[in-house]
Backbone as CSV, one residue per row, in Angstrom:
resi,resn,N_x,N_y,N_z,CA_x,CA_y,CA_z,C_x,C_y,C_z
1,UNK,83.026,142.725,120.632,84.452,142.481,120.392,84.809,142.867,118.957
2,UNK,85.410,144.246,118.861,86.142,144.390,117.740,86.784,143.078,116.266
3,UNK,86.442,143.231,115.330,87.411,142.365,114.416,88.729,142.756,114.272
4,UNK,89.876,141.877,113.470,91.016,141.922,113.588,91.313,143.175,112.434
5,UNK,90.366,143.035,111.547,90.456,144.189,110.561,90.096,145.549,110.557
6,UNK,89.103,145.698,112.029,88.694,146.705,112.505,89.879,146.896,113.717
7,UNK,90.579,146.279,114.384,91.361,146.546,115.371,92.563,147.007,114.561
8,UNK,93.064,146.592,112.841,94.076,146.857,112.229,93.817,148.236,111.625
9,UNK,93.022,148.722,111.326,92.291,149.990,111.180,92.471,151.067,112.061
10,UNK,92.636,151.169,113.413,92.396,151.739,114.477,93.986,151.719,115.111
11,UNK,94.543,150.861,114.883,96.130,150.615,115.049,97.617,151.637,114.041
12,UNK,96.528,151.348,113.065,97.281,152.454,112.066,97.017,153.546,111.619
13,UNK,95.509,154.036,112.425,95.482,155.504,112.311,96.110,156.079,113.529
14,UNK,96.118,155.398,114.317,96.620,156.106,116.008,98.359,156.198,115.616
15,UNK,98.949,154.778,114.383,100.377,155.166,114.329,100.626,156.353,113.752
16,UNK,100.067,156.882,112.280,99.816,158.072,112.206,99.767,159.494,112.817
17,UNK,99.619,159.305,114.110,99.028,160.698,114.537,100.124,160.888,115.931
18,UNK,101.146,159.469,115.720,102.451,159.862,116.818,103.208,160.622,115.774
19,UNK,104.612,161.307,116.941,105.277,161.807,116.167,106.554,161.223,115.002
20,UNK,106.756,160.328,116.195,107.614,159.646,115.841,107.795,158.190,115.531
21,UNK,108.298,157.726,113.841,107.846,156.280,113.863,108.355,156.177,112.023
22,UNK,108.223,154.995,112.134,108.269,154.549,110.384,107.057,152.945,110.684
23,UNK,106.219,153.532,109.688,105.045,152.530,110.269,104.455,152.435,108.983
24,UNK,105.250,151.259,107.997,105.014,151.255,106.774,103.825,149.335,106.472
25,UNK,103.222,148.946,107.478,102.350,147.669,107.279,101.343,148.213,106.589
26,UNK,100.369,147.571,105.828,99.260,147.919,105.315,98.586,147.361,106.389
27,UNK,96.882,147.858,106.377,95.936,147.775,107.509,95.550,146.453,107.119
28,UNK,95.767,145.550,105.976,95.475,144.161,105.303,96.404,143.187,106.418
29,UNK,97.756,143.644,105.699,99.086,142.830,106.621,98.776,142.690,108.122
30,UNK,98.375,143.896,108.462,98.505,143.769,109.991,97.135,142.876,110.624
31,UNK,96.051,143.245,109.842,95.099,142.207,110.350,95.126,141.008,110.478
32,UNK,95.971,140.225,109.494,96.194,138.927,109.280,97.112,138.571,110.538
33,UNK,98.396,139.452,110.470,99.251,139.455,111.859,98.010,139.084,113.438
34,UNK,97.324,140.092,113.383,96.566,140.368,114.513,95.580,138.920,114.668
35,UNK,95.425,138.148,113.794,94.595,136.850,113.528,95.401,135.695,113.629
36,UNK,96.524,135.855,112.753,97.966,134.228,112.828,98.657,134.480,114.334
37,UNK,99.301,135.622,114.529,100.423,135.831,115.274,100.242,137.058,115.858
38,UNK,99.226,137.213,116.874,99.076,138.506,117.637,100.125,138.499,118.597
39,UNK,100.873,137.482,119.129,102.464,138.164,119.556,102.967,138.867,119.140
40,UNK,103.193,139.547,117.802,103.821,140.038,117.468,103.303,141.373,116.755
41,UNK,102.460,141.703,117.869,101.980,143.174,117.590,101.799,143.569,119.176
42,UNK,102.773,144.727,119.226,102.779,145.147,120.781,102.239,146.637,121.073
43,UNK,100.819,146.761,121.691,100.944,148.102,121.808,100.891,148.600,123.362
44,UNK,101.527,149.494,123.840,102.196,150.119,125.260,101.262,151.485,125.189
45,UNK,101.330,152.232,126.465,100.836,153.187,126.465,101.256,154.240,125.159
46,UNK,101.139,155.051,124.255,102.114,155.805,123.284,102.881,155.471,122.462
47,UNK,102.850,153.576,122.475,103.443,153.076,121.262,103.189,151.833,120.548
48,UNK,103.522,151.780,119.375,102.937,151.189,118.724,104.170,150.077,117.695
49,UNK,104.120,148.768,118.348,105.582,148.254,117.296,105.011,146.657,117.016
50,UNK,105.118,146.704,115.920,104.996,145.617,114.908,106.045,144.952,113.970
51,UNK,106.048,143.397,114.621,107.162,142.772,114.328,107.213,141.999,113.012
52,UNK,107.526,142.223,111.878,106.629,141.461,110.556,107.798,140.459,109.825
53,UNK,107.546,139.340,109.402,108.806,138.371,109.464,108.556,137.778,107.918
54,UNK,109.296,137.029,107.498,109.543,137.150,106.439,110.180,135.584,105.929
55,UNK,110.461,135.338,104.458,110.863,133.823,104.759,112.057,133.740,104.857
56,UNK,113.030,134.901,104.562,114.614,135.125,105.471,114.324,135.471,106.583
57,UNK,115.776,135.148,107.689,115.723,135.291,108.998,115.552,136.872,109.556
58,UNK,115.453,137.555,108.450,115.364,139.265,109.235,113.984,139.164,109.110
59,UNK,113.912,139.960,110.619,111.837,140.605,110.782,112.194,142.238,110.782
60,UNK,111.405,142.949,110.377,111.442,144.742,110.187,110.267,145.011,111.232
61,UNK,110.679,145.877,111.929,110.649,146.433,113.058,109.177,147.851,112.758
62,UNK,108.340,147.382,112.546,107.542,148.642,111.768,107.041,149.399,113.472
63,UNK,107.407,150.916,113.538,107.073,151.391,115.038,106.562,152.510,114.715
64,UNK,105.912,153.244,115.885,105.605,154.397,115.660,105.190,154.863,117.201
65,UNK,105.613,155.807,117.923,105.962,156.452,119.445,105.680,157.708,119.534
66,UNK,104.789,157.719,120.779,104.830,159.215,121.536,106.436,159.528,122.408
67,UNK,106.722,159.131,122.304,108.009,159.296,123.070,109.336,158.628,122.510
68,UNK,110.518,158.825,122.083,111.685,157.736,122.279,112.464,157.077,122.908
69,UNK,112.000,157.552,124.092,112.314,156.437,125.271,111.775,155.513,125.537
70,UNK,110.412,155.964,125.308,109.219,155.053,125.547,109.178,153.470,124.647
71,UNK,110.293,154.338,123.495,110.071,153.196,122.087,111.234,152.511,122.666
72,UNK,112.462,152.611,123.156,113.593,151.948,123.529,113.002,151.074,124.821
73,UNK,112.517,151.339,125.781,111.896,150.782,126.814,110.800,149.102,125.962
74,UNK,110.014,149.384,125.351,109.197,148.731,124.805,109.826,147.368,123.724
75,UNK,111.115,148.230,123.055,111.852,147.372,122.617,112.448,146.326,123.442
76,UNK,113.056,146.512,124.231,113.554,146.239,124.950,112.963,144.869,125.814
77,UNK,111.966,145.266,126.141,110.716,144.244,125.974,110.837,143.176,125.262
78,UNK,110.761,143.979,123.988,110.396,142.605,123.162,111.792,141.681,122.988
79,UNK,113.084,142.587,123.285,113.620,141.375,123.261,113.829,140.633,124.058
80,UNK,113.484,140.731,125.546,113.374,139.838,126.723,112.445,138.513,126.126
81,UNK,110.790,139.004,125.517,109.884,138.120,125.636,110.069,137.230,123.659
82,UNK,110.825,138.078,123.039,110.251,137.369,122.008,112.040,136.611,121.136
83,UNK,112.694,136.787,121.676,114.349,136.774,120.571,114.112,135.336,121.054
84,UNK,113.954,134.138,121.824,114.460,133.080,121.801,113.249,132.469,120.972
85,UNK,111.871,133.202,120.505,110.816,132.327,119.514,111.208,133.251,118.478
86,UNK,111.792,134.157,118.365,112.072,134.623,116.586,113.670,135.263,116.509
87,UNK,114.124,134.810,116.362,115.749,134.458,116.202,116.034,134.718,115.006
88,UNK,117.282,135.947,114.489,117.795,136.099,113.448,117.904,137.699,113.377
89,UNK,118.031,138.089,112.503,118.592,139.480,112.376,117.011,140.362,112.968
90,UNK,116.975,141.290,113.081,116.114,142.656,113.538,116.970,143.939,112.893
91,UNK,115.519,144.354,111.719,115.977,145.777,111.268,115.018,146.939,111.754
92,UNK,115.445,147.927,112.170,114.357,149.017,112.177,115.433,149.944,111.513
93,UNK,114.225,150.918,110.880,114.182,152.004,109.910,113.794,153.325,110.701
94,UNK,114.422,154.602,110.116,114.625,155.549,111.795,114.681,156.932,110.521
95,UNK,113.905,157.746,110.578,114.441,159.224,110.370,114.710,160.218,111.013
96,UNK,115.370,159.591,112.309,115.300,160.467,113.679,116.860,160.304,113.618
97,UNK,117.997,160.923,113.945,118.975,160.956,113.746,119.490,160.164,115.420
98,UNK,118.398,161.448,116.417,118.722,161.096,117.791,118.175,160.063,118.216
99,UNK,117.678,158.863,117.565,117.536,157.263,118.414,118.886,156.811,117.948
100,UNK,119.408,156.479,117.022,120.892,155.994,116.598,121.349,155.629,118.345
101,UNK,121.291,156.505,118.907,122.634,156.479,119.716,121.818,155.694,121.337
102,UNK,120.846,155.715,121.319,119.972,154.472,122.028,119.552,153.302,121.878
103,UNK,119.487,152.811,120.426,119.554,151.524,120.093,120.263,150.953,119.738
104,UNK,121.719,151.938,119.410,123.313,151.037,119.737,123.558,150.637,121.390
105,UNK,123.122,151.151,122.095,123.288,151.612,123.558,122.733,149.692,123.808
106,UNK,121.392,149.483,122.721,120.885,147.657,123.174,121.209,146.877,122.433
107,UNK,122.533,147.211,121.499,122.358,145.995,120.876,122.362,146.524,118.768
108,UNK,121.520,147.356,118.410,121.583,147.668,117.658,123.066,148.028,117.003
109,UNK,123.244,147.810,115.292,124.311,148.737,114.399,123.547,149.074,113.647
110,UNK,124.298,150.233,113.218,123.736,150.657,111.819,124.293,150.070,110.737
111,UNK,123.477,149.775,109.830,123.487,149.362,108.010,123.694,150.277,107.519
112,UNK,122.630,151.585,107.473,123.342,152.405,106.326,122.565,153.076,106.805
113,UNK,123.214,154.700,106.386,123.084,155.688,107.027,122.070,156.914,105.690
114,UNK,121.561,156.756,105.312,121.043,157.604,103.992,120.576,158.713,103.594
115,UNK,121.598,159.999,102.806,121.276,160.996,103.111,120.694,161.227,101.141
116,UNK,119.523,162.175,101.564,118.805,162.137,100.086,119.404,163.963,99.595
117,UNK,120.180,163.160,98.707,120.765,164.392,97.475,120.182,164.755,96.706
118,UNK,119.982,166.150,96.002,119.291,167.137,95.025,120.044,167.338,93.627
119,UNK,119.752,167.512,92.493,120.234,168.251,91.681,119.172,169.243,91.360
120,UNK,118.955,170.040,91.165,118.658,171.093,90.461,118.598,172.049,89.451
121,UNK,117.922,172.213,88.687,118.083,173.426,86.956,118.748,172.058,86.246
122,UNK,118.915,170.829,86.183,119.736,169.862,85.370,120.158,170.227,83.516
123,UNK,118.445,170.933,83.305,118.409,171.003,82.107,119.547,171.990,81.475
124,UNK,119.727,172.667,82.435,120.726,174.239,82.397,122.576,174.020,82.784
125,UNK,122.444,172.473,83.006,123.747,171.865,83.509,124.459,171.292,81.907
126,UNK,125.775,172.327,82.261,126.210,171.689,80.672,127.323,170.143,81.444
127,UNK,127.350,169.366,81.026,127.581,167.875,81.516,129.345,167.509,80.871
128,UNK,129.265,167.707,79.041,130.283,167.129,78.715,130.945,165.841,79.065
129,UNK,130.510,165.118,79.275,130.484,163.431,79.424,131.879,163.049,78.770
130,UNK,132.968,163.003,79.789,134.336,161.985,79.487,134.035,160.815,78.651
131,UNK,134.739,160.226,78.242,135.340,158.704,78.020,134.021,158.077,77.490
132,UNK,132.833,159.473,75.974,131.744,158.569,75.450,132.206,157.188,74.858
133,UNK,133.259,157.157,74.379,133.743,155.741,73.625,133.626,154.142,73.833
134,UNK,133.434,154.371,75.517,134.012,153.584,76.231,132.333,153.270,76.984
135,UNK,131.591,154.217,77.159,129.996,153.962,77.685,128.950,153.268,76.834
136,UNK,128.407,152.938,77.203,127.139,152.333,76.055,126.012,151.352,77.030
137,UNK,124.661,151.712,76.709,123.609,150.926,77.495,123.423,149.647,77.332
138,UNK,123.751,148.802,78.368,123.142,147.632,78.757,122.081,146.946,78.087
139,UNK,122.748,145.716,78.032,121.615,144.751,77.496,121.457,143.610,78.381
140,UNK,120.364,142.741,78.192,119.904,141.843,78.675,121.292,140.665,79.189
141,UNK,121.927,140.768,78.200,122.908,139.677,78.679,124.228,140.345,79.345
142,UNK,124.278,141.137,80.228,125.038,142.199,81.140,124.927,141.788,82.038
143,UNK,123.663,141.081,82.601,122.703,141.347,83.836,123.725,140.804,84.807
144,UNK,124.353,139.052,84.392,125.024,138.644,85.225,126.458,139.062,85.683
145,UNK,127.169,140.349,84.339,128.462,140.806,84.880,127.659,142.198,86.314
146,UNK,126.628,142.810,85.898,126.476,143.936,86.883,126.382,142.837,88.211
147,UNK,126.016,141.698,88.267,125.463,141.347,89.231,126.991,141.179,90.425
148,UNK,127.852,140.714,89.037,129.198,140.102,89.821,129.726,141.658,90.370
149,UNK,129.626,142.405,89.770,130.429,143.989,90.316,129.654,144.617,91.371
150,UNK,128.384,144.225,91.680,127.502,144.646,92.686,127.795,144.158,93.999
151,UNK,128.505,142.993,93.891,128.623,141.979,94.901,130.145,142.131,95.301
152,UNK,130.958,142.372,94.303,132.300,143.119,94.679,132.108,144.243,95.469
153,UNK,131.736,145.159,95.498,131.042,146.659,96.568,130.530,146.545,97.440
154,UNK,130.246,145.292,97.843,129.382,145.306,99.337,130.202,145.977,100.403
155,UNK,131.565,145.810,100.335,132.198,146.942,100.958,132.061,147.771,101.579
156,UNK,131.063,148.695,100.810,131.165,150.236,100.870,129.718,150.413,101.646
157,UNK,129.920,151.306,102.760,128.435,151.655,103.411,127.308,151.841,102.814
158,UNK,126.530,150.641,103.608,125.217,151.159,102.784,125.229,150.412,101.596
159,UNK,125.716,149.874,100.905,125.575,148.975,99.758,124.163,148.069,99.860
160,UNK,123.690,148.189,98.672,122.481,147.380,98.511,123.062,146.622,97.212
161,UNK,123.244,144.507,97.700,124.004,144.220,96.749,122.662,143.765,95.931
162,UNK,122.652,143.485,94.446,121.597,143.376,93.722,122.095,141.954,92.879
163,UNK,120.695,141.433,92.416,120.821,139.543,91.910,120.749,140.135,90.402
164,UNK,121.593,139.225,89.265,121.186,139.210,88.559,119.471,139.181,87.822
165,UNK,118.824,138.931,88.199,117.270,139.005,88.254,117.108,140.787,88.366
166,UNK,117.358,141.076,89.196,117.217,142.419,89.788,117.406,143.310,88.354
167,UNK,118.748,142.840,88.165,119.146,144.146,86.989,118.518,143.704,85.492
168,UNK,118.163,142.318,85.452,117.535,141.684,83.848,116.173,143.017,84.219
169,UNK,114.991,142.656,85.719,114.104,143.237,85.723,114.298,145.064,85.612
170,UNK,115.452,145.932,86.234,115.290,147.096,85.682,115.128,147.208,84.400
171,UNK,116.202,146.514,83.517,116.221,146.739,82.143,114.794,146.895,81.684
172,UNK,114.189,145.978,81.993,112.570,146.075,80.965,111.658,146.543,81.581
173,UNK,111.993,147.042,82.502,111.238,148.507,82.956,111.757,150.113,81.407
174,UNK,109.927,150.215,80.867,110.615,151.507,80.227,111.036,152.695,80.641
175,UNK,110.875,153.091,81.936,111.590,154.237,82.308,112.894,154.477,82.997
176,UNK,112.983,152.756,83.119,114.478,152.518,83.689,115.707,152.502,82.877
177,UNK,117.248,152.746,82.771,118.285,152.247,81.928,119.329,152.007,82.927
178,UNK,120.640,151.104,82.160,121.598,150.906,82.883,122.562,151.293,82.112
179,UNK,123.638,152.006,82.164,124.842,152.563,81.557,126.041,151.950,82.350
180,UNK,126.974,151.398,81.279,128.176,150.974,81.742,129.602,151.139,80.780
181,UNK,130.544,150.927,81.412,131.847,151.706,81.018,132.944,150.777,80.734
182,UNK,132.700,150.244,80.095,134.159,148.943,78.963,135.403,149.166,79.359
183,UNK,136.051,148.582,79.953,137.580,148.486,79.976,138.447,147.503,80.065
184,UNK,139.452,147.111,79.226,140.212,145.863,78.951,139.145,144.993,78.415
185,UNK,138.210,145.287,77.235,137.034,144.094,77.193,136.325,143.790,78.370
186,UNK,135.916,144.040,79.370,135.122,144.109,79.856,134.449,144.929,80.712
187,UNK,132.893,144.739,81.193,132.258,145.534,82.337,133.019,146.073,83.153
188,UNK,133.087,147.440,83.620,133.781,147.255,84.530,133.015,148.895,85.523
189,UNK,131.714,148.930,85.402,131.118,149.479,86.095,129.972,150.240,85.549
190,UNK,128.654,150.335,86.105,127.418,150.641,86.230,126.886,151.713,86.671
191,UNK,125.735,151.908,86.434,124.946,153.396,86.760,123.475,153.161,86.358
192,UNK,122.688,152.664,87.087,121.527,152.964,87.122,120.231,153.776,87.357
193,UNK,119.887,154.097,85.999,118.948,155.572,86.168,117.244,155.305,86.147
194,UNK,116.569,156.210,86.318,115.175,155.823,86.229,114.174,157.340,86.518
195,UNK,113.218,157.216,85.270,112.575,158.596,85.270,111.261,158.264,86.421
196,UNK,110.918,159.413,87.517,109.783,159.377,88.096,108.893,160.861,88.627
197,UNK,108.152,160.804,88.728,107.683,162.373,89.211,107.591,163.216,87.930
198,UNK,106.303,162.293,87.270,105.746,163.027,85.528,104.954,163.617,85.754
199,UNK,104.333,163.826,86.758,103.442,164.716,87.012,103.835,165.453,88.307
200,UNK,104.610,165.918,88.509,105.002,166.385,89.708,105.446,168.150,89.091
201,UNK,104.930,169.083,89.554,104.901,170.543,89.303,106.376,171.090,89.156
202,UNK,107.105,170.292,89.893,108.584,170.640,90.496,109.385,169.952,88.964
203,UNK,108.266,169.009,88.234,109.191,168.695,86.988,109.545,167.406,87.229
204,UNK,110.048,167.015,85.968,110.244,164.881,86.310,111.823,164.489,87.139
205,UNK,111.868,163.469,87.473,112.763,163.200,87.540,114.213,162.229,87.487
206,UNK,115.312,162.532,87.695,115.760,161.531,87.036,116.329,160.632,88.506
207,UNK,116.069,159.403,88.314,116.877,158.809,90.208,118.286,158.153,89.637
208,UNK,119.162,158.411,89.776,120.206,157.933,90.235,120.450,156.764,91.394
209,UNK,119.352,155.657,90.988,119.663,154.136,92.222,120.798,153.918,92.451
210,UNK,121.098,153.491,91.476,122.811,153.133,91.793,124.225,153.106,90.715
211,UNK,125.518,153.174,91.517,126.611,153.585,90.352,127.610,153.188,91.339
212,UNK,127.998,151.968,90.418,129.505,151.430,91.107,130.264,150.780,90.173
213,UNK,131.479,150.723,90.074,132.853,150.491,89.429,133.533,149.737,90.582
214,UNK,133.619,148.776,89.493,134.559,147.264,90.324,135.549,147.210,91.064
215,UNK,135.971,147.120,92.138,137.663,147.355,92.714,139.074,147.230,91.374
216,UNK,138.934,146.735,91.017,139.885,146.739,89.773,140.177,147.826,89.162
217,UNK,138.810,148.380,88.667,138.600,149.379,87.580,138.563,150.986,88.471
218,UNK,138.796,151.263,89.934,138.746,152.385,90.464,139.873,152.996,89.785
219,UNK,139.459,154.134,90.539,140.439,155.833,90.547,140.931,155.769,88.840
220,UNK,139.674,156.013,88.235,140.329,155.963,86.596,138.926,157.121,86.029
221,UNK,138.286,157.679,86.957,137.480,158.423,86.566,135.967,157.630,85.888
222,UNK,135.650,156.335,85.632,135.128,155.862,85.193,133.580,155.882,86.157
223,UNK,133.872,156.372,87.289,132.207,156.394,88.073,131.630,157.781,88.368
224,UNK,132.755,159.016,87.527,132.073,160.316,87.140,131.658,160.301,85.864
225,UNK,132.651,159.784,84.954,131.480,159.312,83.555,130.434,158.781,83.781
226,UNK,130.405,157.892,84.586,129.586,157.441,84.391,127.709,157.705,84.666
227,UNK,128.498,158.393,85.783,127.234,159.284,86.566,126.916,160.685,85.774
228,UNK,127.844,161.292,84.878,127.721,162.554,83.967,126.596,161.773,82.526
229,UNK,126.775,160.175,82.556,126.318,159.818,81.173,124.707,159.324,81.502
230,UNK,124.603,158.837,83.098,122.880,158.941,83.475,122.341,160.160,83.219
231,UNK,123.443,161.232,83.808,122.607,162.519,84.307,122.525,163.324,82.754
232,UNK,123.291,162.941,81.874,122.844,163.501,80.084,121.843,162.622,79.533
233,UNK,121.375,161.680,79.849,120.072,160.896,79.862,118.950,161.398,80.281
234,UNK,118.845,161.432,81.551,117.934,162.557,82.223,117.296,163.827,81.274
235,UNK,118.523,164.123,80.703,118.479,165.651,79.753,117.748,165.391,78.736
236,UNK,117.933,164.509,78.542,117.624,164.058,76.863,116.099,163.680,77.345
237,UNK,115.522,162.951,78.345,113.937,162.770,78.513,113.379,163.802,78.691
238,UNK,113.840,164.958,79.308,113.217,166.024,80.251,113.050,166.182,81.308
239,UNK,114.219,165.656,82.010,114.260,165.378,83.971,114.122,167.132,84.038
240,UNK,114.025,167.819,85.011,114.064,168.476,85.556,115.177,168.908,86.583
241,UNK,115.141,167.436,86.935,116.140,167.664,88.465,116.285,165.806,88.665
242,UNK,117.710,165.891,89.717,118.323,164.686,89.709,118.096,164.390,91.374
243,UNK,117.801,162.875,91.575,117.874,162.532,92.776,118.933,161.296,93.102
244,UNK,119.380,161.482,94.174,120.634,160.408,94.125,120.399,160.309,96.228
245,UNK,120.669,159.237,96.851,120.454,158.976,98.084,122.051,158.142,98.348
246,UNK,122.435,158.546,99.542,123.865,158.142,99.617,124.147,158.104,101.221
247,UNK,124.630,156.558,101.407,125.515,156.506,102.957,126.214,157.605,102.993
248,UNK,126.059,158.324,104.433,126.569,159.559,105.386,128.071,159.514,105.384
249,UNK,128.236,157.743,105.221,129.675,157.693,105.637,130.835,157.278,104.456
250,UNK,130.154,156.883,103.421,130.625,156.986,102.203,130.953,158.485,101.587
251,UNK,132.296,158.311,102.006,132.878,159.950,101.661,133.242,160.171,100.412
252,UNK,133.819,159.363,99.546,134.431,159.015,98.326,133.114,159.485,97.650
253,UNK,131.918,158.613,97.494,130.730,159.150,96.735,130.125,160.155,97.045
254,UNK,130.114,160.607,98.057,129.562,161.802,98.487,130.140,163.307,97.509
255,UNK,131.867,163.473,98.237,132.028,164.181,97.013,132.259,164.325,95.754
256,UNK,131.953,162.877,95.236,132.117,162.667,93.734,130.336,163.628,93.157
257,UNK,129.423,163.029,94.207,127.773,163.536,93.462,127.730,164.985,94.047
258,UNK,128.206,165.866,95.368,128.594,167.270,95.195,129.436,167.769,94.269
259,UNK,130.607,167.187,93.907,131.273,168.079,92.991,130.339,168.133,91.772
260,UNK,129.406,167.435,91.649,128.425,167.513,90.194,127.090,168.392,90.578
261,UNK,127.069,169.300,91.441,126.193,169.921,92.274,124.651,169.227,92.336
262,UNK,125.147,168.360,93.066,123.490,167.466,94.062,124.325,168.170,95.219
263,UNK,123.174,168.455,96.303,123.185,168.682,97.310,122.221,168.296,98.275
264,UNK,122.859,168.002,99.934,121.758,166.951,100.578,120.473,168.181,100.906
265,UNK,119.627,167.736,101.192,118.282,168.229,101.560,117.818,168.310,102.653
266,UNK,118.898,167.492,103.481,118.348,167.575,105.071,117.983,166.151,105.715
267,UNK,117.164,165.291,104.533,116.624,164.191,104.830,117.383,163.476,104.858
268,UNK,116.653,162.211,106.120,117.545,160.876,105.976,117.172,159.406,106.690
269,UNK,117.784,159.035,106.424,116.863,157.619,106.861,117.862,156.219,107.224
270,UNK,117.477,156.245,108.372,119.643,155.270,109.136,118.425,154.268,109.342
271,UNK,119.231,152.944,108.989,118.363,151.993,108.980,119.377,150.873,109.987
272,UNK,118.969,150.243,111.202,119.500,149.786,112.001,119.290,147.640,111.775
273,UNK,120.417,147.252,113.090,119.985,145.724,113.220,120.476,145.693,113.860
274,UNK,119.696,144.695,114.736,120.191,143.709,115.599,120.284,142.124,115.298
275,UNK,121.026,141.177,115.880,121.204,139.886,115.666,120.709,139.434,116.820
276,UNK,119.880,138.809,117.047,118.927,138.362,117.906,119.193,136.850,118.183
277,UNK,119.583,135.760,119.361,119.891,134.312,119.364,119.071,133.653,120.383
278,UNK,119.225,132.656,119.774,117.958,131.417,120.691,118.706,131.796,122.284
């Protein structure tokens, strides 16, 4: 009889070698799963789905399928046998464009839809940065106005709202910064940058996480400064090239980071839920 760490081993090389799947557990996590709570590891002929829970009510949906029917069928399953013992939200994560429209079909919405944007030659990008007067980097005691303007935007597709904690911890990250844009005395919108890919042939880079301006403070140009004053940051380390990831359906930002020539790449990643009840 196999161990649980040898059966977690053998579980996640076979997820591997489907085509289709986002099958992000470590072979550690899942053994322990396979030892506490082997309910909640289901494998079917060609598929492979693992239910991993958490001390909020959402569990993430980690799968990986010879087929996508096969994976909707199986789901499907699980919510017959398992939604009245684990109750609360259900997310799965999808770079398949064509399940979207089968796991709304049970129940599923989409959260956010995420398409990964390019810049390119950055260094060769002349920028000219509006309204320097008015920009200046973040300090420690910011943390709690970004937090309040983060939470104003939930709004907007795809929003990932962030805790004060969140933004104290970018700050003292050294490759991280936060840039923000003063108006009437106060905050009144953000841009968070961060260098990665120092060893990467293609050159470093700069990420563009996130950039939002408060409902108050819109249509004043203040979230193209602001995004022109990450991306002259970038310049100044030696980015290479700019990465920025953006809801499909967020049109407003979309052509605010094309008109600054990022362009999408093709990739993407729609991340779904269901609400699941006793």
């Amino acid at each position: 009889m196999r161990s649980e760490k040898a059966c977690a081993k053998i579980l996640v090389e076979q997820a591997k070698k489907y085509p289709y799947g986002h099958f992000e557990i470590s072979e550690e996590q899942l053994a322990v799963l396979l030892k506490e709570q082997p309910e909640l590891v289901f494998v079917d002929e060609g598929t492979v789905i693992v239910l991993e829970t958490s001390d909020s009510e959402e569990k993430n949906l980690h799968w990986a399928t010879e087929s996508l029917d096969s994976l909707i069928t199986v789901i499907q399953k699980l919510q017959r046998d398992l939604q009245a013992k684990m109750p609360g939200k259900w997310r799965i994560t999808s770079f398949h464009p064509e399940l979207v429209e089968p796991l709304c079909r049970i129940g599923f919405e989409v959260v956010s839809h995420y398409m990964d944007h390019w810049l390119y030659g950055l260094p060769k990008l002349s920028l000219g940065v509006p309204m320097q007067e008015k920009i200046r980097r973040a300090v420690a005691s910011d943390s709690d106005r970004l937090a309040e303007i983060s939470a104003e935007c939930c709004y907007a597709p795809g929003w990932l709202k962030e805790t004060e904690k969140w933004f104290a911890d970018w700050l003292s990250d050294n490759n991280s910064d936060i840039f923000v844009v003063e108006a009437e005395r106060n905050v009144a919108g953000y841009c968070c940058t961060k260098f990665y890919g120092f060893d990467s042939e293609k050159g470093t880079v700069v990420w563009v996480r996130a950039l939002a301006v408060a409902p108050a403070y819109q249509r004043r140009g203040f979230g193209r400064a602001l995004l022109l004053a990450g991306l002259e940051w970038g310049q100044r380390g030696g980015a290479q090239r700019s990465f920025i990831a953006v809801d499909k359906r967020n049109h407003i930002a979309r052509e605010l980071y094309e008109s600054v020539e990022f362009r999408p790449s093709g990739a993407e990643e729609i991340n779904l839920a269901i609400l699941t009840k006793t």
